[in-house]
DOLUMDREN-711611 format. One line per field, with one value per residue (C-alpha): x, y, z; residue in three letters. Coordinates in Angstrom, 2 decimals. Each point is the difference from the previous one (the first is absolute). Layout:
<recs>
u c(X,...)
v c(Y,...)
w c(Z,...)
r c(ala,...)
</recs>
This chain:
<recs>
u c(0.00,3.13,1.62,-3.06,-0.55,3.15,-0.20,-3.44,1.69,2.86,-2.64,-1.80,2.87,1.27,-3.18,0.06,3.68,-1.16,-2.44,2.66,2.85,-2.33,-0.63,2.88,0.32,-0.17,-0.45,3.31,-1.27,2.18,0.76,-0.97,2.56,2.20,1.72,3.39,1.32,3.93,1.07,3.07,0.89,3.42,0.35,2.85,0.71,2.28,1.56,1.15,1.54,2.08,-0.71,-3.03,-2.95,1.27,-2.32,1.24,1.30,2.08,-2.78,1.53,4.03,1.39,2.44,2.56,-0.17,1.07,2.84,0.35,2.15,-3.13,-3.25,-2.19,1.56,-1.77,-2.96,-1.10,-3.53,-1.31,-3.31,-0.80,-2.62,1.64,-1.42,-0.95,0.23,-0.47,3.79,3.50,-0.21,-1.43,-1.66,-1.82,-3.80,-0.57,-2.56,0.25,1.90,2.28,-0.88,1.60,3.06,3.38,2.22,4.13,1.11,3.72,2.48,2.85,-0.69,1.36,-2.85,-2.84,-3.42,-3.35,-3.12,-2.68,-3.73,-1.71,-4.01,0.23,-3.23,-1.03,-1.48,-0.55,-1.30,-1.79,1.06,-0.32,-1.12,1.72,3.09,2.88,1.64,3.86,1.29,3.96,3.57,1.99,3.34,1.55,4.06,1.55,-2.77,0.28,-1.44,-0.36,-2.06,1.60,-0.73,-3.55,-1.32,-2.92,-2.75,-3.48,-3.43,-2.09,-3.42,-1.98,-3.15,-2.39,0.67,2.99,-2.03,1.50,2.81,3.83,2.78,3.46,1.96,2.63,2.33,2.77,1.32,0.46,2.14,1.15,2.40,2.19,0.42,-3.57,-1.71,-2.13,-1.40,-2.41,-1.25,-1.57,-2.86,-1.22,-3.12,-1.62,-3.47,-2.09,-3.12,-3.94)
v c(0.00,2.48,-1.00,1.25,3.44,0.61,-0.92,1.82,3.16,-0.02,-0.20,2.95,2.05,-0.74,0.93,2.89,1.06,-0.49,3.17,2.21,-1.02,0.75,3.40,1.38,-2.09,3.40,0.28,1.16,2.41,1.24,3.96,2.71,2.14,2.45,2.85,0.54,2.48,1.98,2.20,1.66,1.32,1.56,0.42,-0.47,-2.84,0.39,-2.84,1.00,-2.80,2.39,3.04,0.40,-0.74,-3.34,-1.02,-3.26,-2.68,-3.27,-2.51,-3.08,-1.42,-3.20,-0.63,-1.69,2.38,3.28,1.97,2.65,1.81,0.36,2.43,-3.12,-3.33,-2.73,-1.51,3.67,0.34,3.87,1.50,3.47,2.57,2.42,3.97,0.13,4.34,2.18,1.48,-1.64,2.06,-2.18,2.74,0.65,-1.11,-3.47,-1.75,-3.80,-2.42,-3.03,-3.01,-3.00,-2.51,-0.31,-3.07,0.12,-2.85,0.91,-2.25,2.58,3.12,2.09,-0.95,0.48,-1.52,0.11,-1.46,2.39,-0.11,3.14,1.57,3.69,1.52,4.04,1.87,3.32,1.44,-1.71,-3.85,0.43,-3.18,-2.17,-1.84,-1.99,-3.19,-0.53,-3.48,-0.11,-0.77,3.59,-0.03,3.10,-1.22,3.77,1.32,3.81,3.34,0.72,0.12,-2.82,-2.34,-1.51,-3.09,-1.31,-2.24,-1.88,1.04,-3.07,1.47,2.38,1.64,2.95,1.64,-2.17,-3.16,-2.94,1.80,-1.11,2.38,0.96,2.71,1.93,0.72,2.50,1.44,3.82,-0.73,-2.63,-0.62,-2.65,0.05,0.23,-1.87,3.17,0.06,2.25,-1.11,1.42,-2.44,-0.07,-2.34,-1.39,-1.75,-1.83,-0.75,0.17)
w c(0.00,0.84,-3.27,-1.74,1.67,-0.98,-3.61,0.08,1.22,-2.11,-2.84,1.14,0.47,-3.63,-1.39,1.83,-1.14,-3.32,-0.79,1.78,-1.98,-3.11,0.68,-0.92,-2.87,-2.92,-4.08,-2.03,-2.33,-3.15,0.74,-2.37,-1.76,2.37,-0.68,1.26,1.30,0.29,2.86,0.39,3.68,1.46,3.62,2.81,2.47,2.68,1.95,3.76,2.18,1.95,2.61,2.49,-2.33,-2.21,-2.92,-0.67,2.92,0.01,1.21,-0.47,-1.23,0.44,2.39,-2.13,-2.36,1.67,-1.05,2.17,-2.26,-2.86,0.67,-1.64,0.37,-2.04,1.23,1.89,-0.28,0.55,0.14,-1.33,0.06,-2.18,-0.71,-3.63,-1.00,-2.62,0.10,0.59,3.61,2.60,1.50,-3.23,-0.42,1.16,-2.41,1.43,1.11,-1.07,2.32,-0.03,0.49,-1.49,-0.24,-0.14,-2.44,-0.50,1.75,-1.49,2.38,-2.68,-2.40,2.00,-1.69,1.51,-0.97,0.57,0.47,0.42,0.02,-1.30,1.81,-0.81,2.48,-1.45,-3.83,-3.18,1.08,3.86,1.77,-3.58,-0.09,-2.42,2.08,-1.51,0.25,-1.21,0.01,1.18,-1.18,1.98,-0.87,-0.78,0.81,-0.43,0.08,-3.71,-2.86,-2.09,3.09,-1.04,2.03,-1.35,1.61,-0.88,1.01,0.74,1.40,0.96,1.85,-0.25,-3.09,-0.62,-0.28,-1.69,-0.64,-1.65,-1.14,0.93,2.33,-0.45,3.02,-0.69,3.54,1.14,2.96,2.13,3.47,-0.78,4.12,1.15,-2.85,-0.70,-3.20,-2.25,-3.02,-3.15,-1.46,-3.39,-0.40,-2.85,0.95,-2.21,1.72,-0.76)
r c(unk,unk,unk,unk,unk,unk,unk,unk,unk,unk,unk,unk,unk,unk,unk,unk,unk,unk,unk,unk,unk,unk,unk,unk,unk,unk,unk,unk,unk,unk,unk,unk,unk,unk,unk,unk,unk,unk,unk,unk,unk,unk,unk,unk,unk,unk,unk,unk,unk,unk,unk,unk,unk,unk,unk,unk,unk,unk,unk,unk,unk,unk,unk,unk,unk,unk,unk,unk,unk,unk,unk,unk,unk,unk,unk,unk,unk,unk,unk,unk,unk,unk,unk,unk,unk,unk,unk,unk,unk,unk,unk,unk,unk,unk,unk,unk,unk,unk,unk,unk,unk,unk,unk,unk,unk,unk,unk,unk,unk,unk,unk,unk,unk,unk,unk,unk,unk,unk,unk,unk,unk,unk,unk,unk,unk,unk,unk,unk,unk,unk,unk,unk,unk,unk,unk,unk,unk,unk,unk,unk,unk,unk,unk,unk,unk,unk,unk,unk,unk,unk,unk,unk,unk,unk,unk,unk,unk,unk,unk,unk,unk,unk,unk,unk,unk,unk,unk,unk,unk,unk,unk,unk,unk,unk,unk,unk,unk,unk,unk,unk,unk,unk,unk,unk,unk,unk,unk,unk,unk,unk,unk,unk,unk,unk)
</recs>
């Protein structure tokens, strides 16, 4: 009699489990023509691990790995929340913010290498509350001030008005402390989105 309660209630509760499941069960419909769209936007970043008010922050490096004698050892893992502004100044007009992490992959410490994953978020003007997410290799060997020093990196999403979006950025830098790891950073972006 105990056997068959039990098979009579593990009846009922797959029957049960059934019609739930089902529910969410949806109908793949072919989309209708888009139209896609190009924007073009220039703004600073500025990376600050140094001083009172730090930006960006070692979170997490492997012990075996340190060098003590390199600012990012390999295996360094950093997160950022990085002022995005409309002039190389940092105390220009802030219009966002560059949240996100950063990865050191360079065993030389001479050729430091970082992959970098980053959401791009505006919080002032025409795309306020929109956003591009960068996911790349950084290459920042010789890595200096100068307009003939482009780094570029891939756009692989978006949100708001930035929906859907893929395209590249430009990173060409306006100054940087060699000492302090300070860095600003002019970005040219080119967005395809819809």
């Amino acid at each position: 009699m105990e056997k068959q309660m039990i098979f009579a209630w593990a009846m009922i509760f797959c029957l049960a489990v059934a019609p739930v499941c089902g529910q969410y069960y949806s109908k793949t419909i072919k989309a209708g023509p888009r139209v896609e769209k190009m924007t073009r936007l220039r703004f600073f970043y500025h990376d600050i691990p140094s001083g009172k008010n730090p930006t960006t922050f070692l979170i997490a490096q492997a012990n075996i790995t340190q060098d003590f004698f390199s600012p990012s050892p390999y295996g360094s893992l950093y997160s950022m929340d990085d002022p995005l502004t409309l002039e190389p100044e940092r105390t220009s007009k802030m219009v966002g913010n560059a949240q996100g992490l950063y990865l050191a992959l360079s065993r030389d410490p001479t050729k430091f290498t970082a992959v970098f994953y980053a959401d791009f978020a505006f919080t002032i003007g025409k795309f306020k509350g929109s956003s591009f997410s960068l996911f790349s290799r950084y290459p920042l060997t010789d890595f200096v001030p100068g307009p003939d020093v482009i780094r570029e990196m891939a756009i692989v999403g978006g949100t708001g008005a930035f929906r859907m979006a893929t395209g590249f950025a430009l990173f060409r830098a306006t100054s940087s402390n060699s000492r302090t790891g300070d860095a600003s950073l002019e970005v040219d972006v080119t967005l395809y989105h819809y």
